[in-house]
N, C-alpha and C positions, 0 to 999 in steps of 0.2 A: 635595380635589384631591391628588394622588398626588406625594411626592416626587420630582425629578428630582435624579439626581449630577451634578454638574458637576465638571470639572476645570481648569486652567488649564495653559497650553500651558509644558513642559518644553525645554531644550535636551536632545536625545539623544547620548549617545556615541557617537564612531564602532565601529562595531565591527570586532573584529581577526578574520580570515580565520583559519578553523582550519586551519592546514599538516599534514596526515598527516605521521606519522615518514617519516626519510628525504628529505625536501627539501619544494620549498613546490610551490603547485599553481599550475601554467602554465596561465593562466588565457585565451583569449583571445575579439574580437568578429568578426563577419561581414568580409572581408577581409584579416582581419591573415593576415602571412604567417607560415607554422608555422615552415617549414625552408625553405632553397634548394638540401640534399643530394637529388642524384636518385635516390641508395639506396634512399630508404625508400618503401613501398606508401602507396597513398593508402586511406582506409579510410572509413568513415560517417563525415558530417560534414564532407569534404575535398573539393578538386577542383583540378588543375593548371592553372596557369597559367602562360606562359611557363618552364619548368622551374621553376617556386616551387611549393609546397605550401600553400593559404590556405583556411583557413576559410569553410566559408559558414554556420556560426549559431556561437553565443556560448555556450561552454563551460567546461570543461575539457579540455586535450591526455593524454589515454592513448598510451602506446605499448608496442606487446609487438613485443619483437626487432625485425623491418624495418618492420611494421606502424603507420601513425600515424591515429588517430581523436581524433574530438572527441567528450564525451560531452554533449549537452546540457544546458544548468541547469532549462530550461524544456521539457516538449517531451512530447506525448501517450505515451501506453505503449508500448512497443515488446515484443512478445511475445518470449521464448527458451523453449527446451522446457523441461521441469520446475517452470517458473516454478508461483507457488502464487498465485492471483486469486481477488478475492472480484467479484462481477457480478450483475448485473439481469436479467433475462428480459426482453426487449423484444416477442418475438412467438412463435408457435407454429407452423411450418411442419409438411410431409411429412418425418418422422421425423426432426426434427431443430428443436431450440429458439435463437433469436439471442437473442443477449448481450449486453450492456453493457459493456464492461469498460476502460473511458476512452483505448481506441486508436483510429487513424484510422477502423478499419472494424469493424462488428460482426463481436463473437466466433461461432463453432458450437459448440453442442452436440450430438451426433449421439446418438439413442436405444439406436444400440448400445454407447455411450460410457460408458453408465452404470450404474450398478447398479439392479435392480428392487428394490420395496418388500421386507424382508426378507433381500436380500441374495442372493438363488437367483442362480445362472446356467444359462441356457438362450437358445435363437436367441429375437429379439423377434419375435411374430406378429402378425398383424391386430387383435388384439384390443389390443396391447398399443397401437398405433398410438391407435387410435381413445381409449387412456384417457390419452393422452400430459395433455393439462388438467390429469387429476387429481392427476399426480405434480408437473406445475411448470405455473403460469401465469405470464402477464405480470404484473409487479412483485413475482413472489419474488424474493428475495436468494438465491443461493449460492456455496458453496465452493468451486472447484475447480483442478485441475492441468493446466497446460498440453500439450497432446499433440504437437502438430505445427503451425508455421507453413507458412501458404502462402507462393506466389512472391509475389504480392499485399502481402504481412506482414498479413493475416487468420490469425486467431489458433484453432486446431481444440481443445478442451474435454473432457476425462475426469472423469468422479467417482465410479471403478470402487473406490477406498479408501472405507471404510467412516466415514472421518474427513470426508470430501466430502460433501457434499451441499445440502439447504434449509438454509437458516437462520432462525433463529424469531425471538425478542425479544431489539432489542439497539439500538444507535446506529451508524450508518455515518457516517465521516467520510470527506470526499476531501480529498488533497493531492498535491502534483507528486510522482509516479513515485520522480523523482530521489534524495526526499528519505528512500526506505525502503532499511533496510540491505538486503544480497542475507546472509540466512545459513543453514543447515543446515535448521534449523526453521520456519516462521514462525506457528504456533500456543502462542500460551503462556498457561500458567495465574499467572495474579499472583497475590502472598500478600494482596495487599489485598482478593479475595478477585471479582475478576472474571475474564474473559480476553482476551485480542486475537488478532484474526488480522491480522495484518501483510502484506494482498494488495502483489506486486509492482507491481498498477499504480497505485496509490495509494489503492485502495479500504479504510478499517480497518476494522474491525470490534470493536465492545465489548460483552460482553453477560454474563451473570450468571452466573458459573462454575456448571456442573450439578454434582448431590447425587453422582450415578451416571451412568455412562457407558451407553447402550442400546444396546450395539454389533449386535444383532439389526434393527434399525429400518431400515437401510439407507438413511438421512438422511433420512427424509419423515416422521417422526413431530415436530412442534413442539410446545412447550409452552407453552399459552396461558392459563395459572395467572397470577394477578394477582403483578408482581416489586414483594416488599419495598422499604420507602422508603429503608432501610438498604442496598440493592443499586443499586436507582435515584441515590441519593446517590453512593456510588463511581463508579457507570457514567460521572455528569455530568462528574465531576473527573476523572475520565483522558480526558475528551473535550476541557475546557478546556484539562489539562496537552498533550494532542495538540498541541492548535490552538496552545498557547503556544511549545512547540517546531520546529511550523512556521514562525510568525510570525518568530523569532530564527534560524530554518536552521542547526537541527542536526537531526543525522541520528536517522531513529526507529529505535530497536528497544528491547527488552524491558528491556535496562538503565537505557536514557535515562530512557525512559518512567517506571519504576519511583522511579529518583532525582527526574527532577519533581512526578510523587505523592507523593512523601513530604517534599519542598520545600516543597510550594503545602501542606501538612497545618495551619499554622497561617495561612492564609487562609481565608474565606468561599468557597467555590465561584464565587459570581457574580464576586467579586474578581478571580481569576485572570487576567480579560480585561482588566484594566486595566493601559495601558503600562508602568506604575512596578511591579507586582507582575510582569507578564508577565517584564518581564528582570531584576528579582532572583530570580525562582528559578530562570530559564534559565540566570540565569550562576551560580548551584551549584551545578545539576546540569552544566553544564562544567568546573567545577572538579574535581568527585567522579569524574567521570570520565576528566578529566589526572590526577590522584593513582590513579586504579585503572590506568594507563596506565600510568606513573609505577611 
């Protein structure tokens, strides 16, 4: 008969609200009122009432200049352009692929959106139509960059960079939107010797940092060589350290992430998930990151 862990039930700490430098976060729920200034615009997330300004979800209050919005804490993708999404293939239309990508409506990919096998550019012809399967089917994963929202906020899909494309073997993690930095990059290679793509709408991506880069492939070539237990090993741990820095809501990016792996390093992997381990090494890597703040 197979061991079960058991635990016995802990009191938990409250936890203290990370304030960004410069003052604390105006935090508010469905009704409260923002302002009673008629100055200010009302933005996503807001709606007037009797000259009040009040919330209708439960945020955080942003404001630029006269501008006042609420950012959701919770709340499906919201596409902007540039944005960098990782997505699904749901189906395979007339020259054009639908997407997953954890917003209200499925994403597009349009055929001329993309790069052909190898990288050429020329017009897409009938042929190319008809081989549309072979380049992506339903339940590949890929990379790509946001082109254009509709009025709808259906989200339009490029993977004309050579960095775009299929993606091969790795671990997908989802989490809220909210919780992924917005920075410069979102592809990184870790010294621990994986990498992540950090899609804006909460899609991650973890998978075995490559020997070589094939910049000729034009993202359709995978590699389906069996991943070392020593890579598979790493992969697991930056998926718990993920899921552990969701669970305590702190924000991902390549820093955080990197401090809770190297945190959770004198932990068992399976460990990681457990509440008493989960937020001692959340709350170091919050620390290490006030002190790099600091």
């Amino acid at each position: 008969m197979a061991a079960v862990s058991m635990r016995l039930p802990v009191a938990r700490k409250a936890a203290r609200p990370s304030a960004p430098r410069g003052g604390e976060r105006h935090l508010v729920a469905p009704g409260d009122t923002i302002t009673t200034d008629t100055g200010y615009m009302r933005g996503h997330g807001t709606y007037v009432e009797e000259e009040k300004l009040i919330a209708s979800v439960a945020g955080v209050v942003e404001r630029v200049n006269k501008l006042v919005c609420v950012k959701a804490l919770k709340t499906r993708y919201n596409g902007e352009v540039g944005d960098i999404v990782v997505g699904r293939i749901t189906e395979v239309q007339q020259k054009r692929w639908k997407v997953e990508t954890n917003s209200r409506l499925d994403s597009v990919l349009l055929l001329s959106s993309m790069n052909l096998p190898g990288g050429e550019l020329r017009r897409r012809s009938a042929e190319d139509e008809l081989a549309m399967r072979d380049y992506l089917q339903e339940g590949d994963l890929i990379s790509a960059e946001v082109q254009s929202v509709f009025s709808d906020g259906a989200v339009s899909l490029h993977t004309r960079s050579l960095k775009y494309g299929k993606l091969g073997q790795g671990v997908l993690v989802q989490v809220s939107p909210s919780l992924v930095k917005r920075q410069k990059t979102h592809f990184h290679d870790l010294p621990c010797g994986a990498s992540v793509i950090l899609g804006n709408n909460g899609f991650i991506w973890i998978y075995p940092t490559p020997e070589q880069r094939d910049e000729e492939a034009g993202g359709f070539t995978t590699n389906l060589e069996p991943v070392p237990l020593s890579d598979r090993e790493v992969i697991s741990r930056l998926r718990n350290c993920v899921v552990a820095l969701v669970t305590e809501k702190l924000m991902l990016f390549d820093t955080s992430i990197l401090y809770c792996y190297e945190a959770s390093l004198p932990h068992q992997i399976k460990d990681i998930l457990k509440p008493e381990v989960m937020e001692e090494i959340v709350l170091e890597t919050r620390q290490r990151l006030l002190d790099l703040e600091g």
